[in-house]
VOGU-3710 file (C-alpha; in Angstrom, 3 decimals, decimal comma):
1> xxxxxxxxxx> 207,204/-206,569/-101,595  205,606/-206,726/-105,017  207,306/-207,856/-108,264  206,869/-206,028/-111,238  205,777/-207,154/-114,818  207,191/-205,737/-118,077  203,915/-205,983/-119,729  201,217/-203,191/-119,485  199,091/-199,884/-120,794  198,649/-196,449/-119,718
11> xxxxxxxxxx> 196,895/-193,591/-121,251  196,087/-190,191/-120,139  194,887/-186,682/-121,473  194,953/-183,071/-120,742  194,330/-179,890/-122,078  196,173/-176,314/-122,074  194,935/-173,282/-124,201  193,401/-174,219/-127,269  195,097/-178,116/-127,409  193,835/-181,003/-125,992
21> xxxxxxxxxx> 195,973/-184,405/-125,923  195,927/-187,688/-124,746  199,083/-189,915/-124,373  199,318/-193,317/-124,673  202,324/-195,924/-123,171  202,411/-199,537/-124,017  205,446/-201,617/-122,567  206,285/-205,288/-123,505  208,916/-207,649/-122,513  212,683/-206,898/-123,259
31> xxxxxxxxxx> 216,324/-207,587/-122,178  217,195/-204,149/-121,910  215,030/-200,487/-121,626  214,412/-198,773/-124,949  211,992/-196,155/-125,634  210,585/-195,562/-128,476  208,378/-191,742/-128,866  206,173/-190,888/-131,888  205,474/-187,481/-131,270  203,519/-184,797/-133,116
41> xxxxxxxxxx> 205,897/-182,408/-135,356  206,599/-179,186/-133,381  206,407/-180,862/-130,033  209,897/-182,406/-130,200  211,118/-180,393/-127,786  209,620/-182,809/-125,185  211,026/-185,914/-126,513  214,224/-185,845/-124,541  212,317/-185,426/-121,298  209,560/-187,944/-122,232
51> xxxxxxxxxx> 212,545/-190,045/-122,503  214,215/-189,249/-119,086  210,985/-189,747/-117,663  210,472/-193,400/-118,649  214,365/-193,963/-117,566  213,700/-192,873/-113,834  210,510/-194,741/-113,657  211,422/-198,092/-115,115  214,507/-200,523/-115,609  213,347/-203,016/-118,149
61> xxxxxxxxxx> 211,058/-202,913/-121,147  210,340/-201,881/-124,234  208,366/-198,823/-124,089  205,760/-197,532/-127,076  205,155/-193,790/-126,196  202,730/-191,807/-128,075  200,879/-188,590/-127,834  198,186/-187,185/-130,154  197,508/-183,674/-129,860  194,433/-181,865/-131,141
71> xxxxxxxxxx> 193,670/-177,707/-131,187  190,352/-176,163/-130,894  191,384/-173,315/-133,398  193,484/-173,609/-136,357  196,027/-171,700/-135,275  196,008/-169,211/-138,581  195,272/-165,419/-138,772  194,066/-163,937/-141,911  195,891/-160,439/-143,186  195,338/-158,082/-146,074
81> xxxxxxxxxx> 198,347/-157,874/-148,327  198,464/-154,275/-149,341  200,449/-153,850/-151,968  198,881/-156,359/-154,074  195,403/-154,880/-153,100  196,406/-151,670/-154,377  198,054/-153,644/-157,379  194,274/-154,890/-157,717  192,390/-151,945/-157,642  194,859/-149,731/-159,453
91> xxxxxxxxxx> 193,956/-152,598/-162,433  190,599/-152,386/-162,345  190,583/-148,719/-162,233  192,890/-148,217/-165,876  190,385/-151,358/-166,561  186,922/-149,139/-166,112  189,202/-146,441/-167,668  189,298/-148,397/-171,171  185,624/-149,983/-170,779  182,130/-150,400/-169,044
101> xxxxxxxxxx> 182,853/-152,700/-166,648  180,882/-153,523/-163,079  182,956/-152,276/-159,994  184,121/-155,946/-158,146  182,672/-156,163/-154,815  184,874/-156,431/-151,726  184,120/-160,313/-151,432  185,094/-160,686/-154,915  188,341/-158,674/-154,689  189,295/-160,495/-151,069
111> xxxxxxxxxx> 189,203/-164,123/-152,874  191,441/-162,774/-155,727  195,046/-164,728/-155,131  197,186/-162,995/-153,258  195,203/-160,146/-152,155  193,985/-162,154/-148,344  196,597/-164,274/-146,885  196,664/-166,433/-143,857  199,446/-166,698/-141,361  200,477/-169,208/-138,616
121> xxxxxxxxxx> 198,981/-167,919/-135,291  202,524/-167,073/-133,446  203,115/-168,299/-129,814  205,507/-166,855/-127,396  208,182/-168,944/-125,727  206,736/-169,000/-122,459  203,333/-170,160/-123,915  205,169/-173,166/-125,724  207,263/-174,020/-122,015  203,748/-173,794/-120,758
131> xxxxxxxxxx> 202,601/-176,167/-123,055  205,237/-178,457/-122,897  205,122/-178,476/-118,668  201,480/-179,314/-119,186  201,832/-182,363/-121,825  205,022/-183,533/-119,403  202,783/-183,538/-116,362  200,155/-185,554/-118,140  202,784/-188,060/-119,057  203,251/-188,547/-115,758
141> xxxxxxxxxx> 200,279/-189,339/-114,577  200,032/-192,025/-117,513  203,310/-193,569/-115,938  202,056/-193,749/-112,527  198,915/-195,689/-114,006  201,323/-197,808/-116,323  203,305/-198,693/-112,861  200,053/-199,086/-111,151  198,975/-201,908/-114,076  202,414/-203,533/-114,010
151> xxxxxxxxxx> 202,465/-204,238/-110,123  199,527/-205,425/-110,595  200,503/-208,241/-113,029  203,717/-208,587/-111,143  201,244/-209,526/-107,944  199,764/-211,921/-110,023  203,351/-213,498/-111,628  204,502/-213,613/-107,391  202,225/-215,986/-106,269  202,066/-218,212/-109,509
161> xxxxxxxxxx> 205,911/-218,441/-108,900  206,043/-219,123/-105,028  203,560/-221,915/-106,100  206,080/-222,990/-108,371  208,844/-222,536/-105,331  206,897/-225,092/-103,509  206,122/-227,384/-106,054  210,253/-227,453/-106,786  210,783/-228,043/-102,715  208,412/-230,934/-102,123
171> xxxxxxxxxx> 209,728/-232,515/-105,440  212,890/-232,020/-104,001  211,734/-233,177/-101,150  210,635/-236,731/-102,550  213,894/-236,875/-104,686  215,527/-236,802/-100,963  213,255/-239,162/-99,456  213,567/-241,911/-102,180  214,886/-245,336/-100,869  217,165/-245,036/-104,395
181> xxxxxxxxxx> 219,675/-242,708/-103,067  220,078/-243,991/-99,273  223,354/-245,631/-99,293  222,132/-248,940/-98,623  220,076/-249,306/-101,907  223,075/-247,726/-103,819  225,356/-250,049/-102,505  223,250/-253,157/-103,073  222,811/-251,800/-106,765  226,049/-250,865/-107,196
191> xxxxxxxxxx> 226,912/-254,789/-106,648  224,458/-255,918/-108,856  226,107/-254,002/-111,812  229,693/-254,841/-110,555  228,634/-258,638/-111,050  227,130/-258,225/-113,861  229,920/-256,674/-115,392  232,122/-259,286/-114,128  230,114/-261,506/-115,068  229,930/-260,423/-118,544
201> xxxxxxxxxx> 234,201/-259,890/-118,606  235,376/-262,028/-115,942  239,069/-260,975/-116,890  238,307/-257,660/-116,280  241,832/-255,991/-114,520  240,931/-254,657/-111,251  242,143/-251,130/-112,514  239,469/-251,284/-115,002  236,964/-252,774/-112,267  238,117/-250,019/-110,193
211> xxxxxxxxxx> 237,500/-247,391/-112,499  233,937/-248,624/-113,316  232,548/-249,063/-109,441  233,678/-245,354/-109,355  232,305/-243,808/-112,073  229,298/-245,979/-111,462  229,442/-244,603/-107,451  229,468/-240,880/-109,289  226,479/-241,665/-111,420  224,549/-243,038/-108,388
221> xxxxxxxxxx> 224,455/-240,355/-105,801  222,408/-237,153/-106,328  222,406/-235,795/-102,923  224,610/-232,598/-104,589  222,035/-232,116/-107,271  219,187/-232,103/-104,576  221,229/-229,650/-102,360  221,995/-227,584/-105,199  218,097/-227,731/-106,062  217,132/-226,862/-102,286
231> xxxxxxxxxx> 219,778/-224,029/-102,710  218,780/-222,371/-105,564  214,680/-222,488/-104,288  215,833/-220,570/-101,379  217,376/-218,534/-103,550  214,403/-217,794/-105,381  211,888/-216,858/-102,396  214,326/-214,112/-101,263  214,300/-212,518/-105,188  210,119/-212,829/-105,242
241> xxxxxxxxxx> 210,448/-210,688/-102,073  213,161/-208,199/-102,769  211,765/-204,818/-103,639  214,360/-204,253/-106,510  213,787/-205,336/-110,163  215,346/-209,378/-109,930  213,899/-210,280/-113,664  217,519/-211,182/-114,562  218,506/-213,285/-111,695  215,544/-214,884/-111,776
251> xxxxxxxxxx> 215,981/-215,617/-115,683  219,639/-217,347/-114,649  218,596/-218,770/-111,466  215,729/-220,680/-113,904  218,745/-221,897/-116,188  220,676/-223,288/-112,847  217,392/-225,196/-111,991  216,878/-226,407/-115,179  220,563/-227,801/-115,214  219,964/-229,482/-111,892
261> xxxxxxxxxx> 216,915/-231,122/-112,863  218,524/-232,213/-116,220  221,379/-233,872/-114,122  218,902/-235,575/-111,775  217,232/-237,196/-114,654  220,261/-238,269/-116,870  221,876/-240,143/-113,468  218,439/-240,959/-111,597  218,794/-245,470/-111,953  215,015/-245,776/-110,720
271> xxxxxxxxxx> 211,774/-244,980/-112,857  210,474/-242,973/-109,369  213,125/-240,293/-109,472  212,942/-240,048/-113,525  209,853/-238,942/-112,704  210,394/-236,525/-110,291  213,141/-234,917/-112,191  210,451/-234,960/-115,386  208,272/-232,931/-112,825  210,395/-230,888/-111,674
281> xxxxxxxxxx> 211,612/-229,969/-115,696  208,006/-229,317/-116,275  207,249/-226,692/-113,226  210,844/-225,004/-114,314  209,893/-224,647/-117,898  206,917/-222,852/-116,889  208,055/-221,181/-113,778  210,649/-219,946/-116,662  208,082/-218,359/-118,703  206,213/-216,484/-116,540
291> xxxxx> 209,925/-215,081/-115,440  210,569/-213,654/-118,834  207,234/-211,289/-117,819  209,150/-210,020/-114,973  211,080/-206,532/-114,666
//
């Protein structure tokens, strides 16, 4: 299966009657899914749907949607007003009535105010619910590209994370082989310290000697941390196969790593498993954001 990214960009266009319209989706990361429509005024009917629409296509993101609609026409009818034409040429006849005057011609009288007016062209509501059914089914082909582009990124995120899976196993791996947590080698350095501890208080009571070996015992072995680390990158190759959206357990399954690998580093005694917990903080950190991309 295929993860999905949040990132991506979609457009599309279509025509009915006299418009013509193209849409236009960008999505980005987010913790959530909002949706967020700028829409032309007097196609608000479709915003709700546009809306629903993202919602059963997606489960993270933050979603741009915009649509920009043109119309071949301008959507106006010209009309004669009567009564003020007749107010017109009843003035100009008591005008030519009083004095000479040259008769208007019709152009002249049509641009006086009033007299011509224009008026929105009227659609029905079935022509608007074809409209709208139109623009809707455009939209959806710009989400099918959008989910299109955003497998295709998630492809890409996949195998840059199993790489990362395998990186974190093999440096688990040599955290398990190292001579520094076989018993033997914790044992011998776990007498070093005791001597040199009684060495530096040789009245030291045996409670407190006690107490010392065994937090020093705790601080030696790592074997949990390395389970815990083998554990959780198990964990993570069944999430970069599942078919559902896993960009949230992924996100805390990063944090668990990261805690793991923190541990191993603050109790490794040897300079060879700092650096393998260093390593395996640096593949984490950017294992971790390339998961903040996914869905």
């Amino acid at each position: 299966m295929t993860l999905c990214s949040m990132t991506g960009f979609a457009r599309a266009g279509g025509s009915f009657s006299d418009y013509s319209w193209n849409w236009e989706i960008k999505s980005v990361n987010g913790k959530g899914l909002d949706v967020r429509c700028r829409l032309p005024a007097g196609i608000d009917s479709i915003e709700q749907p546009a809306r629903a629409l993202i919602k059963e296509n997606f489960a993270r993101g933050n979603f741009q949607v915009g649509l920009h609609v043109t119309r071949q026409t301008n959507g106006t009818n010209l009309t004669i007003n009567d009564a003020a034409l007749e107010q017109v040429l009843a003035a100009l006849g008591a005008l030519s009535e009083r004095m000479e005057t040259v008769s208007p011609s019709p152009v002249e009288i049509l641009a006086m105010r009033g007299v011509l007016e224009t008026t929105e062209a009227s659609e029905t509501d079935e022509e608007l619910a074809l409209r709208d059914t139109a623009l809707l089914a455009s939209l959806k082909e710009a989400v099918q590209d959008l989910k299109k582009v955003r497998r295709a990124e998630g492809a890409h995120l996949q195998s840059v994370l199993g790489s990362a899976v395998l990186e974190i196993k093999q440096l688990s791996k040599n955290a398990r082989d190292s001579e520094w947590i076989q018993p033997v080698a914790i044992q011998n350095r776990l007498k070093a310290q005791v001597d040199e501890i009684l060495g530096a208080a040789p009245s030291l009571p045996e409670e407190r000697l006690a107490h010392e070996v065994a937090l020093l015992m705790v601080k030696a072995d790592i074997r949990e941390e390395i389970d815990r680390l083998d554990a959780h990158a198990m964990a993570m190759d069944e999430l970069l196969n599942s078919a559902a959206p896993v960009g949230r357990q992924l996100d805390f399954l990063m944090q668990e790593l990261n805690r793991e690998a923190n541990t191993l580093c603050s109790k490794a005694a040897d300079v060879a498993l700092t650096r393998i917990g260093l390593d395996l903080k640096a593949v984490i950190d950017q294992a971790r954001e390339q998961v903040q991309n996914i869905e």
